[in-house]
C-alpha positions as CSV (number, residue, x, y, z in Angstrom):
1,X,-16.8,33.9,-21.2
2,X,-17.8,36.3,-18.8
3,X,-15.9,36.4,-15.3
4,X,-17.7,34.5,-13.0
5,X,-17.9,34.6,-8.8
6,X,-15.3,32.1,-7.3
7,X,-17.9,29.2,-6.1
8,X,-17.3,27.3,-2.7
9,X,-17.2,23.6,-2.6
10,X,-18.8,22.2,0.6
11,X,-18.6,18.9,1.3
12,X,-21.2,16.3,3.3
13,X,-20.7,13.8,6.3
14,X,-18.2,10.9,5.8
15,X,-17.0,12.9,2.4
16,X,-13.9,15.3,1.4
17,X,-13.3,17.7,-1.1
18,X,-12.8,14.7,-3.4
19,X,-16.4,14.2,-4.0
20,X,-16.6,17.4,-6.4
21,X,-13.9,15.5,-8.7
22,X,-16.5,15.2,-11.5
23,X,-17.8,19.2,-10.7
24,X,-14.3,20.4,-10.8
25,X,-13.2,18.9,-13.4
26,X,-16.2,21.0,-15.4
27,X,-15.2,24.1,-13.7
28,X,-11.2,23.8,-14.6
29,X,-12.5,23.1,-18.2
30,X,-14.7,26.6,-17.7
31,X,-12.2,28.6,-16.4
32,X,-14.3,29.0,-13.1
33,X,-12.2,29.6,-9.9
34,X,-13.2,26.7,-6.7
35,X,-12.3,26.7,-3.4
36,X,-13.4,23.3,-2.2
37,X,-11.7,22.9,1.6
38,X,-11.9,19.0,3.7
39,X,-14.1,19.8,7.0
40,X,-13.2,17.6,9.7
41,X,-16.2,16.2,10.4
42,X,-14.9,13.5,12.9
43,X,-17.8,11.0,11.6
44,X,-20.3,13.4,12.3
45,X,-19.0,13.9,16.4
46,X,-18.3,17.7,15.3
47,X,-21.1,20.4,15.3
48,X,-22.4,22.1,12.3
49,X,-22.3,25.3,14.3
50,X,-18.3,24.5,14.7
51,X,-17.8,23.0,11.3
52,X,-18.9,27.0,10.1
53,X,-16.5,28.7,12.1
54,X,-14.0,26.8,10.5
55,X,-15.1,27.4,7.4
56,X,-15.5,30.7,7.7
57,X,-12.1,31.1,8.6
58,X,-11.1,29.1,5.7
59,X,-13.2,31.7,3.5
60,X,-11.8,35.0,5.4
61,X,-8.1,33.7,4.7
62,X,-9.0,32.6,1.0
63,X,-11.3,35.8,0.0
64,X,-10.9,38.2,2.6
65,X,-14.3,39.9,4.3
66,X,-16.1,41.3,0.7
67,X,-15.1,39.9,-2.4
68,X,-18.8,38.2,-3.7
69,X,-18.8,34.4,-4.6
70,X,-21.6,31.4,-4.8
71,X,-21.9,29.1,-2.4
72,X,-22.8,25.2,-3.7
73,X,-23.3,22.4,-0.3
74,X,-23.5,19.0,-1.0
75,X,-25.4,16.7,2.0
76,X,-24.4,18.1,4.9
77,X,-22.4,20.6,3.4
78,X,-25.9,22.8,2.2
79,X,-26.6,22.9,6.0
80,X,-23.1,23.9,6.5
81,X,-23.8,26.6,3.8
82,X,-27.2,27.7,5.2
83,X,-25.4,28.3,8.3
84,X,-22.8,30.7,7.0
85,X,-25.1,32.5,4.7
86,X,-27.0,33.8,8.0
87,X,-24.7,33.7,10.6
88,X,-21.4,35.1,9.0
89,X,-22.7,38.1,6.9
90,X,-22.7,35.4,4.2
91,X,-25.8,36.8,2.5
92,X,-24.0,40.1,2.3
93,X,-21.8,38.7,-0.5
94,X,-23.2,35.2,-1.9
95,X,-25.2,36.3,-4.9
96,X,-26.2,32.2,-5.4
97,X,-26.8,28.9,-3.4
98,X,-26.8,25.6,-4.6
99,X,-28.0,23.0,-2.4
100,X,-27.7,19.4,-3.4
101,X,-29.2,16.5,-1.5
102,X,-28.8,18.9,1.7
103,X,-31.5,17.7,4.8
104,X,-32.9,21.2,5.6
105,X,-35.3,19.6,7.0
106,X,-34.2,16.7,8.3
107,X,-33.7,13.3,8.0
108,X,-35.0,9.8,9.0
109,X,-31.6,8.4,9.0
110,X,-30.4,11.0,12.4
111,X,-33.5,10.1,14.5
112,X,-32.1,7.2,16.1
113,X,-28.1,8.6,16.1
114,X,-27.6,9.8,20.2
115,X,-26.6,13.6,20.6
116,X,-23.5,12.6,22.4
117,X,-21.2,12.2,20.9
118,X,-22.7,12.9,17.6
119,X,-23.6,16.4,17.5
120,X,-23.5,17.3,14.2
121,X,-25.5,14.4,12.4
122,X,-28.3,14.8,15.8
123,X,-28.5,18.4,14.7
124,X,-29.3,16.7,11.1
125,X,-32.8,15.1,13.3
126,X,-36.1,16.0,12.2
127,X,-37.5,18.9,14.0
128,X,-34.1,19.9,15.7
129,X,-33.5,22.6,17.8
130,X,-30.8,23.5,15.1
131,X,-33.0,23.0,12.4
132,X,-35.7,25.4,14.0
133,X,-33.7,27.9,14.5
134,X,-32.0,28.4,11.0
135,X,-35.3,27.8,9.9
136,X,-36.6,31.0,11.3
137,X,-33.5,33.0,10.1
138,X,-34.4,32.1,6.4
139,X,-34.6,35.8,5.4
140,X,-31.6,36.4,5.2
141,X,-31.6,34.5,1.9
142,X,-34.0,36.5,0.7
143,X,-31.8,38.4,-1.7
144,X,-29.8,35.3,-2.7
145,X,-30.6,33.3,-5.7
146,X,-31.1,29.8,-4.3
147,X,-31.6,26.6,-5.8
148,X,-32.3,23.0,-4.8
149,X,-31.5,19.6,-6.4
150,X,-32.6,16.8,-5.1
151,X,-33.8,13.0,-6.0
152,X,-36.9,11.6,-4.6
153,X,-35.2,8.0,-4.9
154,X,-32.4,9.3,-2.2
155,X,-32.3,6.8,1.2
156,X,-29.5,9.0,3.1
157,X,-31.8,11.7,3.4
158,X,-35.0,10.7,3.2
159,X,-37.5,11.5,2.1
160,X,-35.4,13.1,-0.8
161,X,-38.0,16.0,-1.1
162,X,-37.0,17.2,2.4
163,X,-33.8,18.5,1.0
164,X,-35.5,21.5,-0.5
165,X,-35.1,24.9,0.5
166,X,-38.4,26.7,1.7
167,X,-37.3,29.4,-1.3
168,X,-35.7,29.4,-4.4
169,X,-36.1,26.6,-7.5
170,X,-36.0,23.3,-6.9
171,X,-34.6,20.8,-9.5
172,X,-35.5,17.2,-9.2
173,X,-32.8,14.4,-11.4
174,X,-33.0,11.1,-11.4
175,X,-30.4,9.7,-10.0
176,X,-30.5,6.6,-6.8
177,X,-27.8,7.0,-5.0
178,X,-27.1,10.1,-2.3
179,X,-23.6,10.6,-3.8
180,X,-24.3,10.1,-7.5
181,X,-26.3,13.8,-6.9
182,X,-22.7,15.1,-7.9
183,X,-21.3,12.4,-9.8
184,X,-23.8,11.0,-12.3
185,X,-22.8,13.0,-15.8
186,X,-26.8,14.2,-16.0
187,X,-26.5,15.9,-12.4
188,X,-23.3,17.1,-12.9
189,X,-24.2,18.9,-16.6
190,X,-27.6,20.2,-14.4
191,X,-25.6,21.6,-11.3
192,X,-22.8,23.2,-14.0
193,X,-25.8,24.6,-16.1
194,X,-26.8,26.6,-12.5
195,X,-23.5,27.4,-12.0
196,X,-22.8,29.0,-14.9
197,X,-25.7,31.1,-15.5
């Protein structure tokens, strides 16, 4: 097999690392390198903004400033990875991104969570100041091969088609649960198919 990117493994709201178990399993099985950090999310109290700092620091210390890799975000972790891609020089050296179930633009469930103290699911709101604004910094994916999965049957972000990227393919699987977008065996096989090509 041909060597492939290392991929990062970012994780969504109430979730860790864990939550790639059935992904990574695939990928040790492969032969494809992972670096799949725990975010402190503090139940959602912690902003996306600072949730990419930290994982940029995380990726600096792993991978240093240049060495190329793909970039897969689960929930709130695609947000996470939309982020970084723009703001950290990340689309200087991410040649894919994989989005899964990821509320770029928005979701029903935040409208009604306060700002204070939960910044980072308010951020998640529909028509957010955050969401605007990485919004209008889209080009920066230009040169990236993105993809989106999504189910239209999901009720953590809803409605599931929101999830998709204004770019890039979008891939819908059915699946009815938010988490079972990486753990159902037909997702998984899907996401590893992207992955690997």
């Amino acid at each position: 097999m041909a060597k492939r990117n290392p991929i990062i493994l970012i994780h969504g709201l109430w979730n860790t690392a864990s939550i790639f178990s059935f992904i990574t399993s695939k990928l040790d099985d492969i032969g494809i390198e992972y670096f799949a950090p725990t975010l402190k999310h503090s139940y959602g109290m912690t902003s996306i903004i600072d949730l990419t700092y930290m994982l940029n620091e995380l990726i600096l210390d792993k991978y240093g400033l240049e060495k190329e890799i793909d970039v897969l975000g689960f929930s709130m972790g695609g947000i996470i990875g939309r982020y970084w891609i723009q703001k950290f020089n990340g689309y200087k050296r991410t040649r894919r991104f994989i989005s899964i179930g990821s509320p770029h633009k928005g979701t029903l469930m935040a409208q009604l969570v306060p700002k204070y103290p939960f910044r980072g699911i308010s951020e998640m709101k529909i028509n957010s100041k955050f969401l605007k604004e990485i919004a209008k910094n889209d080009f920066f994916l230009d040169d990236v091969d993105c993809i989106s999965f999504f189910t239209y049957w999901d009720l953590m972000v809803f409605p599931g088609w929101w999830t998709n990227l204004s770019l890039g393919e979008k891939i819908s699987v059915k699946v009815y649960k938010h988490r079972n977008l990486v753990r159902d065996n037909f997702s998984v096989e899907k996401i590893i198919e992207k992955i690997i090509m």
